[in-house]
N, C-alpha and C positions, 0 to 999 in steps of 0.2 A: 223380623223382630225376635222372633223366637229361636234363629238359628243365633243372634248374637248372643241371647242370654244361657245360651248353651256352651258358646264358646268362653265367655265371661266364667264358667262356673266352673269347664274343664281349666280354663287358666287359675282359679282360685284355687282349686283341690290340687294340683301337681306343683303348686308352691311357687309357682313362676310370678315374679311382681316385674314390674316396668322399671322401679327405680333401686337397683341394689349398688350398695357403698363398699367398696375397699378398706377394711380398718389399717390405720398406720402400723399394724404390728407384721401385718403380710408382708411387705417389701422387704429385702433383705437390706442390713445395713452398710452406706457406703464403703469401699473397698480405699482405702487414704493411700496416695502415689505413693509410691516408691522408687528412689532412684538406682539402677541399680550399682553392682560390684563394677562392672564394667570400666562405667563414667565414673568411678570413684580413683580409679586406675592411674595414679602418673607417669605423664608424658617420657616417652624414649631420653634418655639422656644424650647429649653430645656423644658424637660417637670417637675415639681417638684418630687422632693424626699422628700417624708413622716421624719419627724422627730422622728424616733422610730428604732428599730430594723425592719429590713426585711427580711421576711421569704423566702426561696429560689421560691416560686411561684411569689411572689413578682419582685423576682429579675428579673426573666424570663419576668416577662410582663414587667417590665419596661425599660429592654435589648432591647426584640421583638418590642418594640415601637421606639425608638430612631435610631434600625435599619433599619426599615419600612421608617421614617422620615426624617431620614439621606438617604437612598437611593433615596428615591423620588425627592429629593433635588439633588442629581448631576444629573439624568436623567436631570431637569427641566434645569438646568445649561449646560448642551449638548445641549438642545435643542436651549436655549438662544445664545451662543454662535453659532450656524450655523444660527439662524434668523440675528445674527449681521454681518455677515462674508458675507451674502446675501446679505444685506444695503450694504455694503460697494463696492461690487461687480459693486452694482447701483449708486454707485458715494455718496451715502448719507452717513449723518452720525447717526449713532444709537443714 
């Protein structure tokens, strides 16, 4: 019994309590999304077609291009579309 009330008494003088509160001013204030420059970016344009006959290698690089460009393009547009879904989430508006 007397060792508890010894320990009670070193917990009362070194200032240690059981129940300590966080005041809402400690937390930092939320950081609101951002979308960035990136995704703000528009998409590659059409890319031209030569005025002549095109030879089938031709064809192919200028397929492989538009495909590359058109893909990259809806990834960019997934990605825009959850940065704005985020905003919104946050009460803002994109």
């Amino acid at each position: 019994m007397n060792k508890l009330a010894i320990l009670f008494a070193f917990l009362f003088l070194s200032g240690v309590t059981g129940c300590q509160t966080l005041s809402r001013d400690s937390s930092p204030p939320p950081t609101p999304a951002q979308i960035s420059k990136a995704l703000k970016k528009l998409c590659d344009r059409l890319g031209n077609i030569p005025d002549r006959d095109l030879s089938r290698d031709d064809l192919i690089r200028l397929i492989a291009q538009e495909r590359k460009s058109h893909g990259a393009c809806i990834r960019k547009d997934d990605k825009l579309v959850k940065a704005a879904e985020a905003l919104e989430k946050q009460g803002q508006k994109p």
